[in-house]
C-alpha positions as a Markdown table, in Angstrom:
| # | Residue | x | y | z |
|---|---|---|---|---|
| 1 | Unk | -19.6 | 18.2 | -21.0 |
| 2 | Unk | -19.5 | 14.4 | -19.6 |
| 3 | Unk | -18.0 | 13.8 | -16.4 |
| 4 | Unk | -15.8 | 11.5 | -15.5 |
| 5 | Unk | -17.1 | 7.8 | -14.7 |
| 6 | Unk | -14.3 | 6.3 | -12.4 |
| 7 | Unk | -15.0 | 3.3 | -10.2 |
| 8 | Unk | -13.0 | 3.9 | -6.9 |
| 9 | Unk | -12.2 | 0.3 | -6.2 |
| 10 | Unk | -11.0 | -0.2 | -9.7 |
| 11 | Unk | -8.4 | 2.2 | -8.9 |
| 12 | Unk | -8.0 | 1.2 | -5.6 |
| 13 | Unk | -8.3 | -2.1 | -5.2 |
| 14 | Unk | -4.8 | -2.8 | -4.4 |
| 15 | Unk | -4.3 | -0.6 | -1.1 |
| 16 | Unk | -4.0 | -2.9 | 1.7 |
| 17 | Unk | -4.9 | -1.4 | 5.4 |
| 18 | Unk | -3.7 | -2.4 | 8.8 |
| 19 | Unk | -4.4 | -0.8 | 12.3 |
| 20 | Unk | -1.8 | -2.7 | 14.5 |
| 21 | Unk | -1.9 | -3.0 | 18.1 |
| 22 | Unk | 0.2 | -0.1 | 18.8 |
| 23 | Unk | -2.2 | 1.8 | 17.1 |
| 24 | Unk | -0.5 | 2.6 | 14.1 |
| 25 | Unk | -2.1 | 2.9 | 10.8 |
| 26 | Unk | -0.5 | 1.0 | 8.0 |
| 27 | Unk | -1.8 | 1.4 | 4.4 |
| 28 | Unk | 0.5 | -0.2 | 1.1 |
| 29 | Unk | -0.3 | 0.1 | -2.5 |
| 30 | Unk | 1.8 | -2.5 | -4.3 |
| 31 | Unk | 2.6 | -1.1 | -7.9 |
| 32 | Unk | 3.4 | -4.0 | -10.1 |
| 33 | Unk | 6.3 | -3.5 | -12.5 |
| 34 | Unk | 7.4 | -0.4 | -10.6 |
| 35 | Unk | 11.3 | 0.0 | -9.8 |
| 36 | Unk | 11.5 | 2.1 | -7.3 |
| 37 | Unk | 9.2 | 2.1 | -3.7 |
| 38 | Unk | 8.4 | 5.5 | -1.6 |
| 39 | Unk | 7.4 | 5.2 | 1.9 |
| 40 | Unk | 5.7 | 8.3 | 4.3 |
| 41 | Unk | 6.1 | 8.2 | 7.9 |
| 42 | Unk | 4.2 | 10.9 | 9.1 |
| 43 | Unk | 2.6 | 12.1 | 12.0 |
| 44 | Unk | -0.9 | 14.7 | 13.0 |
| 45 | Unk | 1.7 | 17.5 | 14.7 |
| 46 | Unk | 2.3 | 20.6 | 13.1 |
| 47 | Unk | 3.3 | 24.1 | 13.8 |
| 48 | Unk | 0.0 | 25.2 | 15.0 |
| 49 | Unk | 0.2 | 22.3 | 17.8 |
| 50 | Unk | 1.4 | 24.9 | 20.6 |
| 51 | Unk | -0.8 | 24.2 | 23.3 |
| 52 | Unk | -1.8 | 21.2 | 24.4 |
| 53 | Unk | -2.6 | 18.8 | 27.8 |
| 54 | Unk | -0.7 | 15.3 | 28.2 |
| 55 | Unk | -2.3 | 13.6 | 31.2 |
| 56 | Unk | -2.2 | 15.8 | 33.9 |
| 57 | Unk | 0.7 | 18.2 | 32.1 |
| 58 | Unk | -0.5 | 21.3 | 30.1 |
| 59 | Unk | 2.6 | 22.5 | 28.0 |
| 60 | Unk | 2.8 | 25.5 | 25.7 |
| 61 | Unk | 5.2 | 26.2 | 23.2 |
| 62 | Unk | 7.3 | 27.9 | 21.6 |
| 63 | Unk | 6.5 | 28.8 | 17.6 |
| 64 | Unk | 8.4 | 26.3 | 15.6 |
| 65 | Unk | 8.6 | 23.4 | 17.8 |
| 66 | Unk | 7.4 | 20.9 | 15.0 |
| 67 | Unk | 9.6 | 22.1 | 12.6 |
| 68 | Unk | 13.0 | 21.9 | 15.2 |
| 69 | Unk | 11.8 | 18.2 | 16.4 |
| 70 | Unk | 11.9 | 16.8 | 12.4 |
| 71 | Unk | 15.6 | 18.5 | 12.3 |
| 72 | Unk | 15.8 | 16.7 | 15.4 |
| 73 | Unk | 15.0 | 13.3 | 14.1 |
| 74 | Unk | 17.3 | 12.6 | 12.4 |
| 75 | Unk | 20.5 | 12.4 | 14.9 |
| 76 | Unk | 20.5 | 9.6 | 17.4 |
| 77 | Unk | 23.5 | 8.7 | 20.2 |
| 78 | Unk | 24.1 | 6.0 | 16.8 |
| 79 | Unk | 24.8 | 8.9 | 14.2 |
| 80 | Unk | 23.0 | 10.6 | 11.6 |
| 81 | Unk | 20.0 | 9.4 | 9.9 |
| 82 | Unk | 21.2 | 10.7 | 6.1 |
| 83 | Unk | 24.5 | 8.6 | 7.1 |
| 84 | Unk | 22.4 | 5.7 | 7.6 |
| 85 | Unk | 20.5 | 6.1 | 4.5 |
| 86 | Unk | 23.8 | 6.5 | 2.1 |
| 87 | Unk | 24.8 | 3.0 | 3.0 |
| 88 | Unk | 21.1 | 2.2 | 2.1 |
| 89 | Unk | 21.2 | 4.0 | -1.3 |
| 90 | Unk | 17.9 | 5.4 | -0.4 |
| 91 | Unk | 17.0 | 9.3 | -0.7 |
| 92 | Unk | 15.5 | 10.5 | 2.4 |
| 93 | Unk | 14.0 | 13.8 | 3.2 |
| 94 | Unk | 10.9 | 14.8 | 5.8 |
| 95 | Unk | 9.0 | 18.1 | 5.8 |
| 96 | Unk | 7.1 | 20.2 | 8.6 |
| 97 | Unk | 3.4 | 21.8 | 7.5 |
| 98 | Unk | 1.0 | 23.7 | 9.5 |
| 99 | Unk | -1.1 | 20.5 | 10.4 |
| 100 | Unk | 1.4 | 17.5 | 9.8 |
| 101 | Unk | 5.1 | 16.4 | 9.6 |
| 102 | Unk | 6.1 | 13.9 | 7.3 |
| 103 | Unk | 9.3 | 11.4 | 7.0 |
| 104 | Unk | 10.1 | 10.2 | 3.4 |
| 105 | Unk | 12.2 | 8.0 | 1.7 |
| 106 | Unk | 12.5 | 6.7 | -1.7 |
| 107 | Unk | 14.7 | 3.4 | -2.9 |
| 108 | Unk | 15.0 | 0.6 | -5.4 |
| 109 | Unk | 17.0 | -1.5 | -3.2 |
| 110 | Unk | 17.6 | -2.4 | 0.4 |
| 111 | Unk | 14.1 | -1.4 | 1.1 |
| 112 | Unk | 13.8 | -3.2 | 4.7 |
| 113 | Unk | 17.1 | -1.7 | 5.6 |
| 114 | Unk | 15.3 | 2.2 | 4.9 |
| 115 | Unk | 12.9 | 0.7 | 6.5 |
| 116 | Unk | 14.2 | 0.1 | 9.6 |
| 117 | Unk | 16.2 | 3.6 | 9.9 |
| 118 | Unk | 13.0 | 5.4 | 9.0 |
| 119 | Unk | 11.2 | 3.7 | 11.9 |
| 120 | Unk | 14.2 | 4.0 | 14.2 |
| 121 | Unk | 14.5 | 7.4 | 13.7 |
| 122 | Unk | 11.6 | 8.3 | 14.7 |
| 123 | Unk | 10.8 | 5.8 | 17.1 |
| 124 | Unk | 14.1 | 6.1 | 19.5 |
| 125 | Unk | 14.3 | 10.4 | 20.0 |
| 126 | Unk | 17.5 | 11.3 | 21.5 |
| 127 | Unk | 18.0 | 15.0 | 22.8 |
| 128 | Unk | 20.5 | 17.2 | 24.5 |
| 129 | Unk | 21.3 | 20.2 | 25.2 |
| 130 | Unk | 24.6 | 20.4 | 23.3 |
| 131 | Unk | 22.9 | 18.8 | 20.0 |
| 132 | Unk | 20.1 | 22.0 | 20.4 |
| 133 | Unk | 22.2 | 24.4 | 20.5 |
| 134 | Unk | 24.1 | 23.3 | 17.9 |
| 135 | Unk | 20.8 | 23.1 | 15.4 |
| 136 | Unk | 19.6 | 26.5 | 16.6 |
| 137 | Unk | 21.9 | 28.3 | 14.6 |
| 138 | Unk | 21.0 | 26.1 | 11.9 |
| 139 | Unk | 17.6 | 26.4 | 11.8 |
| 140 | Unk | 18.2 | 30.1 | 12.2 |
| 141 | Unk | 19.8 | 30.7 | 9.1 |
| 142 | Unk | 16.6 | 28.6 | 7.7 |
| 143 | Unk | 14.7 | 31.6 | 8.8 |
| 144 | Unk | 16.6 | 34.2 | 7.4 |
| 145 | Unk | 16.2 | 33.0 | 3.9 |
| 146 | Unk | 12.3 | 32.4 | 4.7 |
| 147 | Unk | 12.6 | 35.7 | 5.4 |
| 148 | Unk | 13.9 | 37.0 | 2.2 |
| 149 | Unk | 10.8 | 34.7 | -0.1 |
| 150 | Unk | 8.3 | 37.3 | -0.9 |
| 151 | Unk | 5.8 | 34.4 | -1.7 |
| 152 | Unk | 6.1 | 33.0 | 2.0 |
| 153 | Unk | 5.7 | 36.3 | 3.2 |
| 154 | Unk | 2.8 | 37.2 | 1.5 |
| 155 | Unk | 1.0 | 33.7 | 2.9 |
| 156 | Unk | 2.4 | 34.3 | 6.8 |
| 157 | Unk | 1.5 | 38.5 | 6.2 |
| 158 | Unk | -1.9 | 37.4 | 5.1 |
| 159 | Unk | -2.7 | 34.8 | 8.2 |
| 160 | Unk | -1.1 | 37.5 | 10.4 |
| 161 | Unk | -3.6 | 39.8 | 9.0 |
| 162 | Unk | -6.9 | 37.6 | 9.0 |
| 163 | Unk | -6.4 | 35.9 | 12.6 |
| 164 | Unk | -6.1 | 37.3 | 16.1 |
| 165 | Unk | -5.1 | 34.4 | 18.6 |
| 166 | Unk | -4.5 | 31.1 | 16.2 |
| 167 | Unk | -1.1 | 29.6 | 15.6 |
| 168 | Unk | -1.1 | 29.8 | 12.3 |
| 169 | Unk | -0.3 | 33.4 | 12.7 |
| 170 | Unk | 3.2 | 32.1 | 13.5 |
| 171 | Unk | 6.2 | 30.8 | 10.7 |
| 172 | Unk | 6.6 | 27.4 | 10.8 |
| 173 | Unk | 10.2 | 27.9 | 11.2 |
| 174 | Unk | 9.1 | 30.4 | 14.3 |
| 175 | Unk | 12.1 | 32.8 | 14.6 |
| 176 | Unk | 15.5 | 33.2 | 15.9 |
| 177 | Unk | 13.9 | 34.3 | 18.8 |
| 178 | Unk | 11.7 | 31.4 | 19.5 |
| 179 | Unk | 13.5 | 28.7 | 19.0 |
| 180 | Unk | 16.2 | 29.9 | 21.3 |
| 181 | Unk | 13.5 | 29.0 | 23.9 |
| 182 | Unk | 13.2 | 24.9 | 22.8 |
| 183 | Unk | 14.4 | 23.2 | 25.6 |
| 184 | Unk | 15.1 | 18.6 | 25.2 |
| 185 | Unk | 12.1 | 18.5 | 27.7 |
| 186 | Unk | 9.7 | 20.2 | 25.1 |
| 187 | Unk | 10.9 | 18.0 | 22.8 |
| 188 | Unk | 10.4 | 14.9 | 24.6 |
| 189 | Unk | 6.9 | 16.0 | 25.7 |
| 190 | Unk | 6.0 | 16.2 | 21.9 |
| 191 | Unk | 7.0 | 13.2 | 21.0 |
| 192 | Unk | 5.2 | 11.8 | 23.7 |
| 193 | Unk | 1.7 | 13.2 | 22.7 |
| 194 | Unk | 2.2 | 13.3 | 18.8 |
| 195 | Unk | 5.0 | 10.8 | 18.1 |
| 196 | Unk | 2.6 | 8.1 | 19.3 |
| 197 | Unk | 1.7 | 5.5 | 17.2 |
| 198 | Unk | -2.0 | 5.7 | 17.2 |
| 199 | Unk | -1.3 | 9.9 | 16.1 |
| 200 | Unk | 0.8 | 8.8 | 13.1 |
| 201 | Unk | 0.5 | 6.8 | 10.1 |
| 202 | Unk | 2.9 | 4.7 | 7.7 |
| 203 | Unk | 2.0 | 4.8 | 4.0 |
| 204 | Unk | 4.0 | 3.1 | 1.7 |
| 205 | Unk | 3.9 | 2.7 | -3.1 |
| 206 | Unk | 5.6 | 0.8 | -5.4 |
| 207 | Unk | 8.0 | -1.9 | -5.2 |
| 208 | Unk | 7.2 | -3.1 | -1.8 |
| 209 | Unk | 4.6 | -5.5 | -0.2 |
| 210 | Unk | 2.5 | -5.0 | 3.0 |
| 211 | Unk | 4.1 | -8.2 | 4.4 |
| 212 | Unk | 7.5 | -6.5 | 4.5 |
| 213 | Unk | 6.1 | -3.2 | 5.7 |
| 214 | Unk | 5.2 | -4.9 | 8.8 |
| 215 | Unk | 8.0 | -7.1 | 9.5 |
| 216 | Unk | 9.7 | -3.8 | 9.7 |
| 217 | Unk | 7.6 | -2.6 | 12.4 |
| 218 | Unk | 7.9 | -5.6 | 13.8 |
| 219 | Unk | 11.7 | -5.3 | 14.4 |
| 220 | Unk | 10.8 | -1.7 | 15.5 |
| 221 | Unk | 8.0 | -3.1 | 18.4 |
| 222 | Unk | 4.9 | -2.0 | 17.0 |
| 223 | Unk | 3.5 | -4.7 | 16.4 |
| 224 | Unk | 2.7 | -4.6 | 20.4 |
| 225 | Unk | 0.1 | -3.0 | 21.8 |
| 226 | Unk | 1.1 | 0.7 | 23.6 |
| 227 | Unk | 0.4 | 2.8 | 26.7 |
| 228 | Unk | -0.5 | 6.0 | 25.0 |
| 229 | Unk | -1.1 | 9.1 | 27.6 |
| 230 | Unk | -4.3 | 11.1 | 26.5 |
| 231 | Unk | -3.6 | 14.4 | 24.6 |
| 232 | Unk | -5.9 | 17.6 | 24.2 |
| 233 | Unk | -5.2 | 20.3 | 21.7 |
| 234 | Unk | -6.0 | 23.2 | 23.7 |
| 235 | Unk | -7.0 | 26.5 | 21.5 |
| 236 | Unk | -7.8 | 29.9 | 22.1 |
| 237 | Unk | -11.0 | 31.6 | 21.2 |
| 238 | Unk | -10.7 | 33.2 | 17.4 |
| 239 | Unk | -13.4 | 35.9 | 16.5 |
| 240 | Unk | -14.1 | 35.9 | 12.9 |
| 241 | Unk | -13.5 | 39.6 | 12.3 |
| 242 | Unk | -9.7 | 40.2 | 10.7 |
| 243 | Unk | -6.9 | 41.3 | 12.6 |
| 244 | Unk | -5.8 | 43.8 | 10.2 |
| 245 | Unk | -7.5 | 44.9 | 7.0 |
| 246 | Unk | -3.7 | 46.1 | 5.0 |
| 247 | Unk | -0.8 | 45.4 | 5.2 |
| 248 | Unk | 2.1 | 46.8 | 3.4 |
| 249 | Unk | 5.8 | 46.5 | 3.3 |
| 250 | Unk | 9.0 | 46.5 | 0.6 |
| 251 | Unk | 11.2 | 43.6 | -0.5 |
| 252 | Unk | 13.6 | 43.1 | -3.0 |
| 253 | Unk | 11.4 | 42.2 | -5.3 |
| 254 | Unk | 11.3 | 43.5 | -9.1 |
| 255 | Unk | 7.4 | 44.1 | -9.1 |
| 256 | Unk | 4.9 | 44.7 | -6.8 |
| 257 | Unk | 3.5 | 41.5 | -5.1 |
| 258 | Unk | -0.1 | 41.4 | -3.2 |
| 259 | Unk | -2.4 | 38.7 | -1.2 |
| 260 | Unk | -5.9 | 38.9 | -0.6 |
| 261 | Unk | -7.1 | 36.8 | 2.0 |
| 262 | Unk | -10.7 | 36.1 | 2.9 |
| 263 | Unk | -11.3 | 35.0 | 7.0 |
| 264 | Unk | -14.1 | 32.0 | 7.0 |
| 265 | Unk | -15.8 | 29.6 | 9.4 |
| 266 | Unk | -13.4 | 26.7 | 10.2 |
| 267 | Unk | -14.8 | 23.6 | 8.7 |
| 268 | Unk | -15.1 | 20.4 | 10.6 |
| 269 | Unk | -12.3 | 17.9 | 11.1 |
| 270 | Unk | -12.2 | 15.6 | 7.8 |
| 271 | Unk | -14.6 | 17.8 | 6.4 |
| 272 | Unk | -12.9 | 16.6 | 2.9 |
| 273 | Unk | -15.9 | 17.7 | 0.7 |
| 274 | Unk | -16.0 | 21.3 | 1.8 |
| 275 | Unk | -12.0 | 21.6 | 1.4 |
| 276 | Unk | -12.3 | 20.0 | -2.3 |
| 277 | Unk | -15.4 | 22.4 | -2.6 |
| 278 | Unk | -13.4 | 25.0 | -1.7 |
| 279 | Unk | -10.7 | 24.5 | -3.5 |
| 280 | Unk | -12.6 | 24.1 | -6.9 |
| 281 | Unk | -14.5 | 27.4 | -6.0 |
| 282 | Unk | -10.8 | 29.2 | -6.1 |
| 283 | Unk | -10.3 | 27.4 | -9.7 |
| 284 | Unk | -13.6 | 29.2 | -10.9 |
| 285 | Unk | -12.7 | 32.3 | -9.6 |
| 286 | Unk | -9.3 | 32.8 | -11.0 |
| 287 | Unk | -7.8 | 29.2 | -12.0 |
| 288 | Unk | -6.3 | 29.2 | -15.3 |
| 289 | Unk | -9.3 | 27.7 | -17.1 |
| 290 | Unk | -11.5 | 31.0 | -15.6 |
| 291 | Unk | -12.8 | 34.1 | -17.7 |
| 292 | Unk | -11.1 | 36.6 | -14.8 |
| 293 | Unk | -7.6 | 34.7 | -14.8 |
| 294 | Unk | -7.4 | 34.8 | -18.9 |
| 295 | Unk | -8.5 | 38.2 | -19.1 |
| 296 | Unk | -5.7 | 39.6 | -16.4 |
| 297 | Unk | -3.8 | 37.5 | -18.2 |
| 298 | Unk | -4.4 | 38.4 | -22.0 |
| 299 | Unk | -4.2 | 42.5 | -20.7 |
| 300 | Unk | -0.7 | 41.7 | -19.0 |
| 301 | Unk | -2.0 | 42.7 | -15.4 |
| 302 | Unk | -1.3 | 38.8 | -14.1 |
| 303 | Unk | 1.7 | 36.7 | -14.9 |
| 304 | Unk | 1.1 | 32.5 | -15.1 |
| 305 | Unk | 1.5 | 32.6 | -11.0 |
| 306 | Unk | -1.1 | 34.2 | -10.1 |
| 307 | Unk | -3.8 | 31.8 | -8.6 |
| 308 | Unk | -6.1 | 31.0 | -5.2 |
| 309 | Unk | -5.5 | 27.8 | -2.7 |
| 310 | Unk | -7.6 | 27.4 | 0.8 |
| 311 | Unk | -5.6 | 27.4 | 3.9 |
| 312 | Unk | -7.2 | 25.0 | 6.3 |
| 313 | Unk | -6.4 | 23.0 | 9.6 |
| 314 | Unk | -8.1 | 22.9 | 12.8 |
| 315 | Unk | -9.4 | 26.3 | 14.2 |
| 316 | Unk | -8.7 | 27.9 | 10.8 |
| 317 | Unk | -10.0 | 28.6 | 7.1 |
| 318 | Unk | -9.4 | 31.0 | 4.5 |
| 319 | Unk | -9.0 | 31.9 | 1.2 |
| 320 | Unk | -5.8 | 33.1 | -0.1 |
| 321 | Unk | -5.1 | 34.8 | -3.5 |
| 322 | Unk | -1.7 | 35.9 | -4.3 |
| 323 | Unk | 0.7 | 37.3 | -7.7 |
| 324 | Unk | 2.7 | 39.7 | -8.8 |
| 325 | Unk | 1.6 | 42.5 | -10.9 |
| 326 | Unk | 2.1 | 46.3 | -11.9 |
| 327 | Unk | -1.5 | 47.2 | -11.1 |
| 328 | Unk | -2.2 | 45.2 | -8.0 |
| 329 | Unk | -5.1 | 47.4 | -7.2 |
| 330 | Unk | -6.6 | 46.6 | -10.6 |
| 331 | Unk | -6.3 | 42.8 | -9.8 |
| 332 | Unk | -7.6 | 43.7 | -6.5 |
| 333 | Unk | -11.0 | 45.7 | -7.7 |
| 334 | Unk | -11.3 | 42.8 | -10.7 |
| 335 | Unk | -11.3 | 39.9 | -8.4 |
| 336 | Unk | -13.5 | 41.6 | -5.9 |
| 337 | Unk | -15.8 | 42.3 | -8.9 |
| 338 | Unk | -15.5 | 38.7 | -10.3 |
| 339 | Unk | -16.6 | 37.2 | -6.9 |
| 340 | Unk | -20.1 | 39.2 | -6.7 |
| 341 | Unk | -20.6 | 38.9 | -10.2 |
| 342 | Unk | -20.5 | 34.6 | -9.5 |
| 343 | Unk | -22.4 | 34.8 | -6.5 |
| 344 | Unk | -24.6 | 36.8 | -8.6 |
| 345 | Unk | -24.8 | 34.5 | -11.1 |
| 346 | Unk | -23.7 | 31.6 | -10.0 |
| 347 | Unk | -21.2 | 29.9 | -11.0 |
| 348 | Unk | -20.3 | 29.1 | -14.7 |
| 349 | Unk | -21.1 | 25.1 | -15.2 |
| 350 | Unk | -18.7 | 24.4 | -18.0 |
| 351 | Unk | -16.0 | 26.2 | -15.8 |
| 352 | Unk | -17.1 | 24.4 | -12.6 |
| 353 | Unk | -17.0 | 20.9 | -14.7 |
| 354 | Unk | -13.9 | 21.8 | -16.3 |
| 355 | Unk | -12.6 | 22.7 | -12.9 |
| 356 | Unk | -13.8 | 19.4 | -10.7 |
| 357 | Unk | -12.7 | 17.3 | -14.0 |
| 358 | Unk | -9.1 | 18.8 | -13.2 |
| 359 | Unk | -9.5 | 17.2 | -9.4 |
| 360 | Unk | -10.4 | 14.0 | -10.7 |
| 361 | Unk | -7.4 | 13.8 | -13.1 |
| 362 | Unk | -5.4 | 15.3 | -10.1 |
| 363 | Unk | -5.9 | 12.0 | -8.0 |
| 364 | Unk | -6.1 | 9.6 | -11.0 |
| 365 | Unk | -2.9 | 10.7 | -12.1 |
| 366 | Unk | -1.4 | 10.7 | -8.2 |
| 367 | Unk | -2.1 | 6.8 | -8.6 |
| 368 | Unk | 0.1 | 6.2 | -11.3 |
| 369 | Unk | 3.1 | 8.4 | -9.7 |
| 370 | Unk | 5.1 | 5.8 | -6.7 |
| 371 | Unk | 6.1 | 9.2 | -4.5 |
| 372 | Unk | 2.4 | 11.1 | -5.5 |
| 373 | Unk | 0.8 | 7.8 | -4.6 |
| 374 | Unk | 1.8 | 7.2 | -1.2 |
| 375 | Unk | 1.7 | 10.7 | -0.3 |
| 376 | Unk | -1.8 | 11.4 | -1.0 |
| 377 | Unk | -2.8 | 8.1 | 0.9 |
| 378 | Unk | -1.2 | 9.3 | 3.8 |
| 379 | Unk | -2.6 | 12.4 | 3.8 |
| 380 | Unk | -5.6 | 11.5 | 3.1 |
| 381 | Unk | -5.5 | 8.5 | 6.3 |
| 382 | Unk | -4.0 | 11.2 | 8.5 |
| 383 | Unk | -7.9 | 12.4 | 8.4 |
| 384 | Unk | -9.4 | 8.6 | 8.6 |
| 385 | Unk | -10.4 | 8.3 | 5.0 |
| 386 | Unk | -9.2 | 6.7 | 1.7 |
| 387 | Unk | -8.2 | 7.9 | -2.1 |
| 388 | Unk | -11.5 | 5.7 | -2.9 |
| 389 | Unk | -13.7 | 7.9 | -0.8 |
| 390 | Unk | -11.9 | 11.2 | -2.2 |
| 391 | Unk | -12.9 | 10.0 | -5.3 |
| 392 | Unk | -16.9 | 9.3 | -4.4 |
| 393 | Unk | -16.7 | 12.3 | -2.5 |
| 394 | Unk | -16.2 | 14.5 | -5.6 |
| 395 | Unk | -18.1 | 12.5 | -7.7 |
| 396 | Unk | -21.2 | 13.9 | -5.7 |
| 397 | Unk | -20.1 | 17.2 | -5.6 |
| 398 | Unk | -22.0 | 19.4 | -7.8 |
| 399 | Unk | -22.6 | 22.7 | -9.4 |
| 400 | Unk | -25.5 | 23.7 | -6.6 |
| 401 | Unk | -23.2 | 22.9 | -3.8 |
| 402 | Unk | -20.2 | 25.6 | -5.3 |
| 403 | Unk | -23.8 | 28.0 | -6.1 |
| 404 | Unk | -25.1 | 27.6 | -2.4 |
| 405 | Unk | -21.4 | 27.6 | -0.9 |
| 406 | Unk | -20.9 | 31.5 | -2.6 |
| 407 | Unk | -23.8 | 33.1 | -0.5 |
| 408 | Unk | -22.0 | 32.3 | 2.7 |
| 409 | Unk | -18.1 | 33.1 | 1.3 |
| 410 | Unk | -15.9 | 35.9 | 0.3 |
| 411 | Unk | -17.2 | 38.6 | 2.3 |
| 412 | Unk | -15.8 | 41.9 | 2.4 |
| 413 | Unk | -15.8 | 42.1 | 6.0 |
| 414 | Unk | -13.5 | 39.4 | 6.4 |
| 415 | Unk | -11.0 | 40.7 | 3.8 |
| 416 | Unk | -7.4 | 41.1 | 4.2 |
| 417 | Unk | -4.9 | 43.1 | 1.5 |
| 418 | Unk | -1.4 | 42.2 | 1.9 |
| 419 | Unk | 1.1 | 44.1 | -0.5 |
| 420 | Unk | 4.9 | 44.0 | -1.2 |
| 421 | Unk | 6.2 | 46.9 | -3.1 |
| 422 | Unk | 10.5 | 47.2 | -4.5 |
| 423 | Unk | 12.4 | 48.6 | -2.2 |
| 424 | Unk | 15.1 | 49.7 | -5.4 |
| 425 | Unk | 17.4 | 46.3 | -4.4 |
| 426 | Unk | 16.1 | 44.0 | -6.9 |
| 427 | Unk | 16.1 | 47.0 | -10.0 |
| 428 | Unk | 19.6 | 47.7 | -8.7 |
| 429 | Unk | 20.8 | 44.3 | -8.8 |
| 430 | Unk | 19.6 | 44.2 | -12.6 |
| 431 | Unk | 21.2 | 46.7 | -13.7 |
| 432 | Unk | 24.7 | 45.5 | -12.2 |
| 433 | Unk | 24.0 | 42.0 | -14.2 |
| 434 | Unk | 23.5 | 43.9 | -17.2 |
């Protein structure tokens, strides 16, 4: 089967980078003929950011810390940020990941005014102890229904399973109980190691030009150069062996649900190629275009959501395969049986090509998409690199690497089983609808 034959600076020609003297990165893609513009503030601090060193101060932190400060953002001593935005016609959101937190807004008109909320926002932090409080409880409810989604609980059973020490053993939300703890002096302390400019990076797609991009962050000073304080992520030491090998508890759910998590070696910061690697590994294994996912699915063991992803951020990677089925330990012995069968084997070319064709079309098509676009650039410049060197990257990727990367993965040792069985709610609650 042919690959695809895709020149990167064809595809990228038009993404415009600036470093400015505050440190911020600045990347635009202009999208001629576009309507509508999408721009992503977003900034290297996530919820396993708990410890760190800020000059001379160490501070440690509460779980959920990351996720309370983007709640947090958006009220100043002016009002609130969504206020702001109304009058703006722009639709804003942000979002809190293990690894990053991200500010968004989309608009087709009065694009310098979004502009200049988005970088107020988050450049002018304004905390008290009242306006805490008062988000606490909201945040807590947050948590509650977090609580009751069996597919986030499989993913935070599974890392509390594989890992001893690391963070992302935590919620992202944290709990009721730690984010009673958040003081505005935490707060303030984070935004002074990971709110900095040189930490963060704007990325903007679509109906917008790099020349207005930085006249906003002009009017917001960062076009000036900084006094950053030096920062330290401070970790603790992580063994490789699991935590716990099973896990099991019941939901309201109206089958069984299970996780099988596989502990690996961390990979490098902006180690990009193993991650993509990885990732296409997890397609061959049980994506929908492999021989185990069709034949789970074809015998009615799998429904259409079972499927792999990697988990990976600094100090942490793993493998993670969830679903829902009747048979779970079926699934379990067939996957298990799948993976030595591959390493075995190696990997099945057509299925490998197939799968890394599916990556390629995965970023092509981000290109065309305004909100896609300037999302994956900013992910990607969050690490230092560029959509053109994703797409070189997997263009040298090839079947020997996914063959050689199989002898070192998936071991047995560093397996975790996570399983959700009914608790008689959710058959109970069917049988009132009926």
């Amino acid at each position: 089967m042919n690959e695809h034959k895709i020149s990167p600076a064809a595809l990228c020609a038009q993404d415009e980078w600036v470093v400015l003297p505050s440190g911020l990165t600045v990347i635009v893609r202009p999208m001629p003929g576009y309507s509508s513009a999408h721009c992503v503030y977003a900034t290297r601090f996530g919820s396993i950011d708990r410890r760190f060193r800020l000059g001379d101060k160490e501070v440690s932190l509460p779980a959920g810390v990351a996720h309370f400060l983007e709640h947090k953002m958006f009220e100043d001593q002016d009002g609130d940020a969504f206020a702001k935005y109304a009058k703006t016609g722009a639709n804003a959101n942000a979002f809190t990941s293990f690894d990053r937190t991200c500010y968004i807004f989309t608009a087709t008109q009065q694009i310098d005014e979004s502009l200049d909320v988005l970088l107020g926002m988050v450049g002018k932090p304004y905390f008290t102890r009242q306006t805490i409080a008062k988000e606490q409880g909201i945040i807590g409810q947050e948590i509650k229904m977090y609580d009751d989604n069996p597919d986030w609980r499989l993913v935070m059973g599974l890392c509390a399973g594989m890992y001893h020490k690391h963070p992302i053993c935590s919620d992202i939300a944290g709990t009721v109980e730690s984010i009673a703890q958040i003081t505005p002096e935490m707060l303030y302390d984070c935004c002074s190691a990971f709110y900095a400019p040189n930490n963060m990076v704007l990325a903007a797609a679509g109906n917008i030009t790099m020349q207005q991009v930085l006249a906003a962050c002009a009017r917001a000073g960062l076009d000036k150069p900084r006094d950053t304080a030096h920062v330290q992520r401070l970790w603790d030491d992580e063994p490789l062996t699991v935590a716990q090998k099973e896990t099991t508890i019941r939901m309201a759910v109206s089958k069984p649900c299970f996780g099988i998590g596989f502990k690996e070696k961390p990979l490098a910061f902006g180690d990009r190629a193993g991650e993509v690697l990885y990732d296409i590994l997890c397609d061959c294994i049980c994506g929908g275009m492999s021989p185990l996912y069709r034949r789970l699915y074809d015998a009615g063991k799998v429904n259409p959501g079972f499927d792999g992803e990697v988990l990976r951020v600094d100090g942490c990677c793993a493998f993670v395969f969830t679903g829902e089925s009747d048979c779970p330990e079926e699934v379990k012995a067939a996957l298990l049986a799948e993976i030595e069968r591959v390493r075995a084997e190696g990997v099945d070319e057509e299925v490998f090509t197939l799968c890394k064709n599916a990556k390629y079309g995965e970023l092509i098509q981000n290109l065309e998409n305004v909100e896609d676009s300037a999302g994956q650039i900013a992910d990607f410049a969050l690490e230092g690199q560029t959509v053109a060197q994703q797409i070189e990257m997997l263009a040298g990727l090839c079947k020997a690497d996914a063959d050689a990367a199989m002898q070192q993965l998936f071991s047995p040792q560093r397996m975790s089983w996570m399983l959700i069985l009914p608790d008689g709610t959710a058959a109970e609650e069917e049988g009132e609808e009926e």
